[in-house]
C-alpha positions as CSV (number, residue, x, y, z in Angstrom):
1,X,0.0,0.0,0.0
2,X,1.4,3.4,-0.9
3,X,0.1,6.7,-0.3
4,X,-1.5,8.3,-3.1
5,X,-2.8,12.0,-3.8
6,X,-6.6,12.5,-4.6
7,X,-7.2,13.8,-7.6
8,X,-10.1,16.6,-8.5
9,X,-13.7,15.3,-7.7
10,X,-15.4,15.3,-11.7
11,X,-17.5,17.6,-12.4
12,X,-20.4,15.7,-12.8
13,X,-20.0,14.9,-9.0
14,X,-22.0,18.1,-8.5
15,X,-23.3,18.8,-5.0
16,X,-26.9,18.8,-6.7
17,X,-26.2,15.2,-8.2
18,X,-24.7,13.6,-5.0
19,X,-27.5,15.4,-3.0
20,X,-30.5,13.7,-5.5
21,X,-28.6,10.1,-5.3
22,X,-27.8,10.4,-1.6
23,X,-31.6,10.5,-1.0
24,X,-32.4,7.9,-3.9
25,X,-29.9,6.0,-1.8
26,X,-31.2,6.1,1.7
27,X,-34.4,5.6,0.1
28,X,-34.3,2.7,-2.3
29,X,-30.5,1.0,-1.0
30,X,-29.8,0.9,-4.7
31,X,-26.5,2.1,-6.5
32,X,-26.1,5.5,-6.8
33,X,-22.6,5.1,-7.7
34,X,-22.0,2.8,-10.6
35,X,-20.8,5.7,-13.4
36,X,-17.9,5.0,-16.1
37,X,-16.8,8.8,-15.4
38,X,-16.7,7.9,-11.4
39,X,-14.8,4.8,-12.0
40,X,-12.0,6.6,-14.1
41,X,-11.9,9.5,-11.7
42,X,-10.9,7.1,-8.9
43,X,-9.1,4.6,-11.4
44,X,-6.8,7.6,-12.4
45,X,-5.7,8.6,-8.9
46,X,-4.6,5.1,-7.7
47,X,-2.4,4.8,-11.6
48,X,-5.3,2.0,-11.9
49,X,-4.6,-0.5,-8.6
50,X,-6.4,-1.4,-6.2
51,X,-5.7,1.5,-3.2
52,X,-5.0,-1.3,-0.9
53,X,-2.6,-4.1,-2.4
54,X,-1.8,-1.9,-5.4
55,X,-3.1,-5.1,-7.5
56,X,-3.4,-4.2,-11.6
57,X,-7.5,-3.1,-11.8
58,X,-9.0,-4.4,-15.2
59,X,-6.9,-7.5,-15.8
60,X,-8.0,-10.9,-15.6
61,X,-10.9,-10.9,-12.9
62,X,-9.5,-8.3,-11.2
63,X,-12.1,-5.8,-11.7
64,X,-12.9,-2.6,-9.8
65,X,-15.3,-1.8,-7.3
66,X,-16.1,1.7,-6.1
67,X,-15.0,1.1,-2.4
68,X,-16.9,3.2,0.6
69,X,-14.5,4.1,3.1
70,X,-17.3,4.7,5.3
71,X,-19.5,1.7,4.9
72,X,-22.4,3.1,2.4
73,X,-25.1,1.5,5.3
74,X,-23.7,2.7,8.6
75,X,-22.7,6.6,7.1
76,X,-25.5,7.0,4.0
77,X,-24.8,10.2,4.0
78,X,-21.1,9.9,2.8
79,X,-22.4,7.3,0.0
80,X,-21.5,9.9,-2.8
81,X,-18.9,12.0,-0.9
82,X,-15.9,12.1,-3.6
83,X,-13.4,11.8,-0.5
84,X,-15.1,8.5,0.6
85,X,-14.6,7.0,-2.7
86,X,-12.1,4.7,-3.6
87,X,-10.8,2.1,-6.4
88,X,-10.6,-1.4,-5.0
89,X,-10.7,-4.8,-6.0
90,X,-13.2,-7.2,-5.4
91,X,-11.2,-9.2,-2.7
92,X,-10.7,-6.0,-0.7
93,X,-13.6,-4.5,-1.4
94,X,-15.6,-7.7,0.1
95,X,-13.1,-8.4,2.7
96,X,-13.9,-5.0,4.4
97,X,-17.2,-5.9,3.8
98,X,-19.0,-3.6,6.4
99,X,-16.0,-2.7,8.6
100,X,-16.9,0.7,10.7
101,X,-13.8,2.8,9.8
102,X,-15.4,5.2,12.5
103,X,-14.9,3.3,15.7
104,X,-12.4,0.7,14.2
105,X,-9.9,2.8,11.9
106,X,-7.9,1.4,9.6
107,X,-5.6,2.9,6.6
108,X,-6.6,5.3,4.4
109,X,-4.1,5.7,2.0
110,X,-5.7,9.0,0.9
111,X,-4.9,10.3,4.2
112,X,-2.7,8.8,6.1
113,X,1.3,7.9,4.8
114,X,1.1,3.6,4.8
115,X,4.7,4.1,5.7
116,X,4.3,5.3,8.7
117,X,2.1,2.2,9.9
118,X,4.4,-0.5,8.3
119,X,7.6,-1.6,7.5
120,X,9.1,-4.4,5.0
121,X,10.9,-6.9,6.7
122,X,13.1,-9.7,5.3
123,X,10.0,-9.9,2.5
124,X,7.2,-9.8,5.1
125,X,5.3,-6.7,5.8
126,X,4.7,-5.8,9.9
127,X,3.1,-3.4,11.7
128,X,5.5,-1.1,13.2
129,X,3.5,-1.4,16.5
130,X,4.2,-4.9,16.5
131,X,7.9,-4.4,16.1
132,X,8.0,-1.5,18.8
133,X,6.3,-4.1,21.5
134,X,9.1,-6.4,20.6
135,X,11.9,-4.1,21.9
């Protein structure tokens, strides 16, 4: 996992367009956010890998899924906010599944430097928590 640098929300994320599919949203639980233009957006600031293992999107069956930091359910109010969004795979996406980010953080590598949380190690990745307790 790297860090990466959010690009622009698009245009058509208007606040009038996220505020209409927020409500279709809370009303209907259907997706508000399956759009080409939304995919590439995300797609473009994560050079097309998954924002979490950095995995190639769009080879093989490793397609993407628009990924909802804060879990679309628990915070439907975010379910459109452009700084929610982000490009996973399917593996990640389902193994977050409905994960509350809000009172069980984890990385967002939007945010937060993934350097600072881990380190390589003889070709295994650790937390750097895990190697301060050691000591």
């Amino acid at each position: 996992m790297i860090k990466l640098e959010k690009s622009p929300k698009p245009e058509k994320l208007t606040d009038e367009f996220v505020a209409e599919k927020t409500e279709d949203f809370k009303a209907t639980k259907k997706t508000v956010w399956n759009y080409d233009w939304l995919k590439t957006a995300l797609t473009d600031s994560s050079f097309n890998k998954c924002c979490y293992t950095e995995i190639e999107l769009g080879v093989e069956s490793k397609y993407m899924e628009v990924e909802h930091f804060y879990h679309k359910d628990k915070y439907p109010e975010r379910v459109l906010d452009w700084n929610n969004l982000l490009p996973s795979c399917k593996t990640c996406n389902g193994n977050k599944g409905d994960h509350d980010v809000g009172s069980e953080p984890i990385i967002n590598p939007y945010e937060e430097n993934p350097k600072e949380f881990f380190i390589l190690n003889k070709e295994c990745i650790k937390r750097k928590m895990d190697l301060i307790r050691l000591k």
